[in-house]
C-alpha positions as CSV (number, residue, x, y, z in Angstrom):
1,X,125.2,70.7,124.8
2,X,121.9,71.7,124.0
3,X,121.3,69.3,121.0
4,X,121.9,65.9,122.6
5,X,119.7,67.0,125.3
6,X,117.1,68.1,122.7
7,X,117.3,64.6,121.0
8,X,116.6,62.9,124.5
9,X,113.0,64.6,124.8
10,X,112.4,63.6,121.2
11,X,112.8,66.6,119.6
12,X,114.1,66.2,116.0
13,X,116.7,69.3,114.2
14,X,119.2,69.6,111.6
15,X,121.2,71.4,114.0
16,X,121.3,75.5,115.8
17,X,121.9,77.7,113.5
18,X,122.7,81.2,114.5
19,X,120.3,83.9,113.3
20,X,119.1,87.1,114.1
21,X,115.4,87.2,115.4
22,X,112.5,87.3,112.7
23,X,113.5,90.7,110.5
24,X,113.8,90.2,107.1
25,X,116.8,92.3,105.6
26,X,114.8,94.6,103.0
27,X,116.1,97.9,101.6
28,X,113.3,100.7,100.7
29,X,112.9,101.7,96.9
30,X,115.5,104.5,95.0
31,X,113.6,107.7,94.5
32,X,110.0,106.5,96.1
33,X,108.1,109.5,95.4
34,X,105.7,108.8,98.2
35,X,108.6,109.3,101.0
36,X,109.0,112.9,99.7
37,X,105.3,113.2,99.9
38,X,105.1,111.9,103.5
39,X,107.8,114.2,103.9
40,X,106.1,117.3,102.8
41,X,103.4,116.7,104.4
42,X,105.7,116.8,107.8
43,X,106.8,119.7,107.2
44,X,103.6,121.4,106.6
45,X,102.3,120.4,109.8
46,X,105.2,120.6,112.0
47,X,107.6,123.2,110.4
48,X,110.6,120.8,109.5
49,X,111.4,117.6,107.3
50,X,111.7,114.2,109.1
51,X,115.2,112.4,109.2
52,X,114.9,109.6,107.0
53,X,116.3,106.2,108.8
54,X,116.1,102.6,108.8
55,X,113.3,100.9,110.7
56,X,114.6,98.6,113.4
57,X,112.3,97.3,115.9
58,X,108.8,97.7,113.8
59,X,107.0,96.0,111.5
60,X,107.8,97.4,108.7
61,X,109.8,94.5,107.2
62,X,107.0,92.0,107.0
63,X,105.1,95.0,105.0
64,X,108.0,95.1,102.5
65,X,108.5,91.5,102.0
66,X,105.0,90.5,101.7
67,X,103.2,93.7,100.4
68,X,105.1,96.3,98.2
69,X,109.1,97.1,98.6
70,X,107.4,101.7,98.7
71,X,105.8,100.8,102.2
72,X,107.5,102.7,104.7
73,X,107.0,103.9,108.2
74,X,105.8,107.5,109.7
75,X,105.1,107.7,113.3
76,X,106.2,108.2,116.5
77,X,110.3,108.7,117.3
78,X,110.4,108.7,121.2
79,X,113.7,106.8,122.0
80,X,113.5,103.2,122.8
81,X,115.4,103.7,125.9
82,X,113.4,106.0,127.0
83,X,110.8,106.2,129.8
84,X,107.7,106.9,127.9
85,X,109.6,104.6,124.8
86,X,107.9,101.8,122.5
87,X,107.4,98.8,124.3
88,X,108.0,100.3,127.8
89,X,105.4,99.5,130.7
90,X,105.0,103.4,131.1
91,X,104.7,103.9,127.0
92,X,102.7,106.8,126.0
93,X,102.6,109.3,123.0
94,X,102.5,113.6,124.0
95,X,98.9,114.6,123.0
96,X,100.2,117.2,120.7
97,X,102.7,114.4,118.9
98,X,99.3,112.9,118.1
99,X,97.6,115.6,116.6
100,X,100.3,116.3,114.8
101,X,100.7,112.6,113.3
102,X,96.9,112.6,112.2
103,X,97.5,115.9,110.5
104,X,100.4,114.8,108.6
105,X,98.5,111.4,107.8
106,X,95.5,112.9,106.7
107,X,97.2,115.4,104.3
108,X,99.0,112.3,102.9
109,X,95.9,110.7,102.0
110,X,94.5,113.9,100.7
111,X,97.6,114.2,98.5
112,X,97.9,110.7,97.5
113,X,94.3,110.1,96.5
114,X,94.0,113.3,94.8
115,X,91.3,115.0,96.8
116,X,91.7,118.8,96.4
């Protein structure tokens, strides 16, 4: 038992609760205009529309509980799993997937702020 052996080093608890790690449960805003911009924008660059999915394993939930429930995430989609993948020793974006992203993120802000 983990608890009485907690109490013997002085540690202090009302007990183990299970949990899952840190993320927040948040869902993303009906109709959010600016995920059909984003969206748009994609496909301008790159030819096709993104999937739309959740977004396990990032940030994004500390964004939407603490800033605004329209944040959303646009970025990168290599496979977890994958060599090459998010948090990986060997992790690394393609050149060109980084071109791309700017371009899409820089006619996003263009569009959203209105400038031309």
């Amino acid at each position: 038992e983990i608890v009485p052996a907690m109490r013997r080093l002085g540690f202090k608890s009302k007990g183990i609760y299970k949990t899952t790690r840190y993320f927040h449960y948040n869902g993303g805003i009906e109709n959010n205009t600016d995920l059909d911009l984003i969206s748009d924008c994609a496909a301008l660059v790159t030819g096709k529309h993104p999937r739309r999915t959740g977004a396990s394993l990032s940030d994004l939930n500390i964004f939407m509980k603490y800033g605004s429930p329209l944040s959303f995430n646009y970025g990168i989609s290599r496979d977890f799993n994958l060599p090459g993948g998010a948090h990986q020793p060997d992790e690394y974006i393609d050149c060109k997937e980084f071109l791309d992203l700017t371009r899409v993120l820089a006619h996003f802000v263009a569009r959203y702020c209105k400038l031309g």
